[in-house]
N, C-alpha and C positions, 0 to 999 in steps of 0.2 A: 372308065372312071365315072361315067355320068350314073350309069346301071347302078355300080356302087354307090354312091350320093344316094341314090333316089330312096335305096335299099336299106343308110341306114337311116335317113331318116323315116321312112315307114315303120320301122321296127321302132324307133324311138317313140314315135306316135302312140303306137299301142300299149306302150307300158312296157318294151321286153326289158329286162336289165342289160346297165350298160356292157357290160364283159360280151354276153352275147350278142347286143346291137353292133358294136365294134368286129365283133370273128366274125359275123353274118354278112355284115357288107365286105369282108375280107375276103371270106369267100369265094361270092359270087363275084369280086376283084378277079381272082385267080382262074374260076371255071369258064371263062374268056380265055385265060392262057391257059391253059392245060398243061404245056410243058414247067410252068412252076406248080403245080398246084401241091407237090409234094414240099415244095418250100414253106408251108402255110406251118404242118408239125414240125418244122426242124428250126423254123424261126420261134417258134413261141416255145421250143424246146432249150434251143441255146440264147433267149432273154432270161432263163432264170438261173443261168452256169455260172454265176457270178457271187465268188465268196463275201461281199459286203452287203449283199443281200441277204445274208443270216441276222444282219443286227434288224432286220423287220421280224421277224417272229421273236427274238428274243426281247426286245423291245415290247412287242405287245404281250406278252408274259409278263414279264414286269408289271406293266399297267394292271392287268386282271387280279394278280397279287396283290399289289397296292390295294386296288379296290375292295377284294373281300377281306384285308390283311387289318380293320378297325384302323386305319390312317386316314379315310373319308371324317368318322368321327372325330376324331384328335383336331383333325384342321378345319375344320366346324366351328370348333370351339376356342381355336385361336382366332379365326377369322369374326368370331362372335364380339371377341373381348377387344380387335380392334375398331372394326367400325359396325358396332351394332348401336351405338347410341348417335347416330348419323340419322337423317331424316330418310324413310324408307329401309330401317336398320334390316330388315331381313332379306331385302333385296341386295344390298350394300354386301351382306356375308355372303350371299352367291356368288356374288362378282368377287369377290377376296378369295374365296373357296375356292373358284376355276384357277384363278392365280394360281394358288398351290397345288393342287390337283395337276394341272397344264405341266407341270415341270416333272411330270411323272407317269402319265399316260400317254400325253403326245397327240391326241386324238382331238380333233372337235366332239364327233359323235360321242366317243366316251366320255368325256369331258360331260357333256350337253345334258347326256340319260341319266350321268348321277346324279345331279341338281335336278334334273324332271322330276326324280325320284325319292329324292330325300328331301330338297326345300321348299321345291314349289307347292305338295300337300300341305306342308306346314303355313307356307306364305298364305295359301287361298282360307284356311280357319281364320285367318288372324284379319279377312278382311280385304285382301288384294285380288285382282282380277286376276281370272285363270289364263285370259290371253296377257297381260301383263307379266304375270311367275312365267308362264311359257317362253315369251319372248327374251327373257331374263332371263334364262336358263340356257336357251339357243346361244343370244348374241353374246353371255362368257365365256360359252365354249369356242369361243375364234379366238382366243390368247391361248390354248393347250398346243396349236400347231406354230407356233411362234417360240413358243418355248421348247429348252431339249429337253428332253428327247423326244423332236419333235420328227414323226415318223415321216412325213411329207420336206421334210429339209431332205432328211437321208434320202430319198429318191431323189430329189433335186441332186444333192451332192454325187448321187450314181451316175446319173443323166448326164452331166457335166463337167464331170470328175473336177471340180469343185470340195476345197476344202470341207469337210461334214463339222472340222473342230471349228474352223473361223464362220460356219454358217449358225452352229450352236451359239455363238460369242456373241457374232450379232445379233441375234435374235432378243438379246436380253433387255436393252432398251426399246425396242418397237412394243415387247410384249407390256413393259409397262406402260409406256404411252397409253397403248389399247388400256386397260385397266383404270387408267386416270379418267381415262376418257368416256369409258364406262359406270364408274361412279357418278362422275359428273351428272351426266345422265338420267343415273337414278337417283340422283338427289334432287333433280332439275321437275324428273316428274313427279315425284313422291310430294315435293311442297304443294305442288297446284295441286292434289289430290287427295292429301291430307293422309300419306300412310305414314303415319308414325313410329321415332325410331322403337327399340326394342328397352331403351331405360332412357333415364334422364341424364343422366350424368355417365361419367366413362370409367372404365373397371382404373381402377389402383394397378401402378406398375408391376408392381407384384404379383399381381394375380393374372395379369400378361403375359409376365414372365415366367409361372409357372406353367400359363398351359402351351406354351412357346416351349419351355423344358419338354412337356409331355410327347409334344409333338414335335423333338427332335433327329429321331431317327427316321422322320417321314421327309424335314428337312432338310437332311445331310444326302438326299440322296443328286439333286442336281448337281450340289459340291462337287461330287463325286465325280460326278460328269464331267462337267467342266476343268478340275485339278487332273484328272486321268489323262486326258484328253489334250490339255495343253503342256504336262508334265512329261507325254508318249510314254505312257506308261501303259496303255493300251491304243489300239487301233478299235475306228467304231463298233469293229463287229465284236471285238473280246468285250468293248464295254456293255456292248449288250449283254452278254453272257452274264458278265458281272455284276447287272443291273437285276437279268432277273433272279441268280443267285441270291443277290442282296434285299430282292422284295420279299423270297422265298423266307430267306430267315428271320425280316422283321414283322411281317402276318404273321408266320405260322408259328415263332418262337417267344419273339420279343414282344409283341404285341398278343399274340393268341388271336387273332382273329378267324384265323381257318383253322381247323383241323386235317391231320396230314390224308387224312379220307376220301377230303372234299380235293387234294389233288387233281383226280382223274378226269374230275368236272369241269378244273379249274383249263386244264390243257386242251380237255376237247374243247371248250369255248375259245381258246386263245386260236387250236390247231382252224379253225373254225373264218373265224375273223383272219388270220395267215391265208387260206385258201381264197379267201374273196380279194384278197390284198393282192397276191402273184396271180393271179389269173387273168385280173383287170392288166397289170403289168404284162404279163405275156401276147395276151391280144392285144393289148397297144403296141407291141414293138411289131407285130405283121403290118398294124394300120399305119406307122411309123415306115416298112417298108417301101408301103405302096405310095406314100403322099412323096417319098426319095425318088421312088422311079417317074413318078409324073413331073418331078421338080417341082412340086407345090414350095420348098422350101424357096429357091431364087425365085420366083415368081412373088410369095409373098413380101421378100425381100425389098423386089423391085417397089412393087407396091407402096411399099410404109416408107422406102425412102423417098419415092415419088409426094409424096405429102410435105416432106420436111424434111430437113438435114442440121435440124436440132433436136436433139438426144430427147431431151423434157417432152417437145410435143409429140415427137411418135412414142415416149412412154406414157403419155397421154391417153393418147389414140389406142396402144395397146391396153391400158385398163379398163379402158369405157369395154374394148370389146370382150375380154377374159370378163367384167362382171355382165354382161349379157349371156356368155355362155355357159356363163359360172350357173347361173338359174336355170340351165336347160343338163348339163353333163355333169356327172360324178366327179368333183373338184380334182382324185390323183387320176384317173383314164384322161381329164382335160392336159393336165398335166405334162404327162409324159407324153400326149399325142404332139402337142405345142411347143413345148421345150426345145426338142433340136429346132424347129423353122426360129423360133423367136429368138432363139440365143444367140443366132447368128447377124440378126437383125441389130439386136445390143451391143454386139461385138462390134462390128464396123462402125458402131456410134462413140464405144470408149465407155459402156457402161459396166461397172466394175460387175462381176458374175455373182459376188457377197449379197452388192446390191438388189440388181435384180429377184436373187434365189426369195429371199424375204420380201419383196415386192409384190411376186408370182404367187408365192404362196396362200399370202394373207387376202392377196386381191379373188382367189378363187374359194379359200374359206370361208368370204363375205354371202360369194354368190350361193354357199351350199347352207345360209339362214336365210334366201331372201326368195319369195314366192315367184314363181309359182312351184318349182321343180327343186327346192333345194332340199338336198340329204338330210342335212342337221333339223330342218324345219317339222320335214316329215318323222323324222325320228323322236322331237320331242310333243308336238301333236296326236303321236301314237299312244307317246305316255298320259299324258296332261288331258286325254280325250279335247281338246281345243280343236276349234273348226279353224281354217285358212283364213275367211275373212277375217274374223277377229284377230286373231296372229299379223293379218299383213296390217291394218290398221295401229296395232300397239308398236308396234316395230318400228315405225317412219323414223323417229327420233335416233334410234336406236341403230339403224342402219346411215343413218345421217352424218352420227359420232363416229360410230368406222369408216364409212367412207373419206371423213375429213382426216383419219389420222393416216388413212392411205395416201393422200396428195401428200400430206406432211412428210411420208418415210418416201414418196416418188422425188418431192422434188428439193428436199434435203438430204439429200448421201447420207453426210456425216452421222444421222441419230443409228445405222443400220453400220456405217464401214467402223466409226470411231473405236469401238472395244479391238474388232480385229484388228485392225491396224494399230494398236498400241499392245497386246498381249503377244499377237505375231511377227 
């Protein structure tokens, strides 16, 4: 085990990606045993045999639909006509913009790259710093995995076998909280700064309502989710189907956004982002083997109850640590590696699994905006050309507000169990 240790953090050091850092220390796990070693392809063969793991690809179809399907614009310009006359108005619609966006990609990163790409050029002409739009851009894509279809519940929900409907349900007040809390924010910094909103006055209801009309076949689609879903009128994975079904027809028909040509583009990018998604999953369930056979799982157990045998302070203790390693590993390989030791941990404490699932989640989509190593940072840096320091500098604030709305959903249940426990 130690060889393993050693092996994968070497590999982490140098930059290998995490799918291979994880099967590499797996590995050379195995080539000590020799008589498993053939267990290495039959486990990462039979973690992906699993029919609810179709609503991940289907699920990220949808989103790519969405995205070239002209509903990025639509909600633009309702997010425009609510709060762009707010101080910092164009930052204000980025944050509204993930909102809605978030209820239909699922994604931080995608979530993150659209706003890189669509507002934050426009925010930097108008006068805003480009590490400001950047970090703007990152920290609304951490309300896309909070909301459903949000693709990191659904693995939670796999892992757990945890309701996938009551963990969508929940999600719906944490994600606004996060979004209150993000305005906040930017209205907090924008006054010291002097970025001004987008008009003086606020659009007439009407003209709200029209472009709310415009963009409602973009909004009907979490509905959808949600009434399917607690209606059992599908199972997650049909809702997937149906979901991308339903992006299919309002890009490509109702909207025009795509053309049926740009299809072929459309899949391979989705088949694309699916492969990097089950593959991280399939090497995590051999790393998931190995940490069972060494008992890392009762051992950490031992551990975190060794601290305390109130619930609050080992979920404490377990955030401080998921956001330290949130900066260092791929938020869903953190994930799935942690999930069985820690769920067992919560169990024995009486922590509802709703709870947690949305706890887990949000607490390792903070760590994948926050420097040095996080996913969403790098991702939106890539676009925004923004160096690090500047990024980690604008962020303080930023990551402040999320982290406070994290203690908030840790150590108030009810803002995360309330919805389920009243629809279910």
């Amino acid at each position: 085990m130690i060889t393993a240790s050693l092996t994968f953090l070497l590999l982490l050091v140098v930059g290998v990606p995490i799918a291979f850092t994880i099967l590499g220390a797996s590995v050379v796990y195995f080539t000590f045993n020799p008589l498993m070693a053939s267990i290495v392809a039959q486990r990462m063969a039979s973690a992906l045999e699993s029919f609810p793991l179709l609503a991940v690809p289907f699920f990220i179809v949808a989103g790519a639909a969405m995205a070239r399907g002209g509903i990025a614009q639509r909600l633009y310009h309702l997010a425009d006509g609510m709060v762009g006359h707010w101080w910092g108005g164009l930052a204000q619609v980025a944050v509204m913009n993930s909102l809605f966006l978030g209820a239909m990609s699922g994604s931080s990163n995608a979530d993150a790259a659209i706003d890189a790409r669509t507002i934050a050029p426009i925010m930097r002409e108008r006068g805003y710093s480009n590490g400001f739009a950047s970090v703007v851009s990152a920290a609304s894509g951490a309300i896309a995995p909070i909301m459903p279809p949000s693709i990191g519940l659904i693995i939670y929900g796999l892992l757990t076998d945890t309701s996938i409907g009551q963990l969508f349900t929940g999600g719906i007040i944490p994600a606004m909280l996060i979004t209150a809390a993000l305005l906040a924010t930017v209205r907090f910094t924008a006054r010291r700064r002097g970025y001004q909103p987008e008009r003086t006055h606020r659009l007439p209801r009407a003209e709200i309502g029209r472009r709310a009309y415009s963009a409602a076949w973009a909004l009907a689609m979490p509905v959808l989710l949600l009434v399917g879903l607690r209606g059992g009128w599908f199972t997650p994975t049909e809702l997937g189907a149906i979901a991308a079904l339903y992006a299919f027809v309002v890009g490509m028909i109702i909207y025009r956004g795509f053309h049926w040509t740009e299809t072929y583009d459309l899949l391979r990018e989705s088949a694309r982002t699916t492969a990097n998604v089950l593959f991280i999953i399939a090497a995590a369930a051999v790393f998931s083997m190995i940490l069972a056979l060494e008992q890392v799982p009762q051992k950490m157990i031992g551990v975190l109850l060794s601290i305390s045998d109130n619930k609050y302070i080992v979920l404490l203790v377990i955030n401080l640590l998921l956001l330290v390693l949130g900066t260092l590993l791929e938020g869903l390989a953190l994930m799935i590696i942690l999930v069985p030791i820690l769920l067992e941990v919560t169990r024995s404490l009486g922590v509802d699994p709703v709870h947690f699932g949305i706890v887990l989640v949000f607490n390792t989509t903070i760590g994948s905006i926050t420097p040095p190593v996080g996913t969403v940072l790098f991702t939106v840096c890539s676009i925004t050309k923004c160096s690090i320091e500047e990024f980690a500098r604008e962020s303080v604030p930023f990551i402040a507000a999320l982290v406070g709305v994290l203690l908030l959903l840790t150590f108030i249940p009810p803002l995360v169990t309330f919805l389920p426990d009243l629809l279910y």
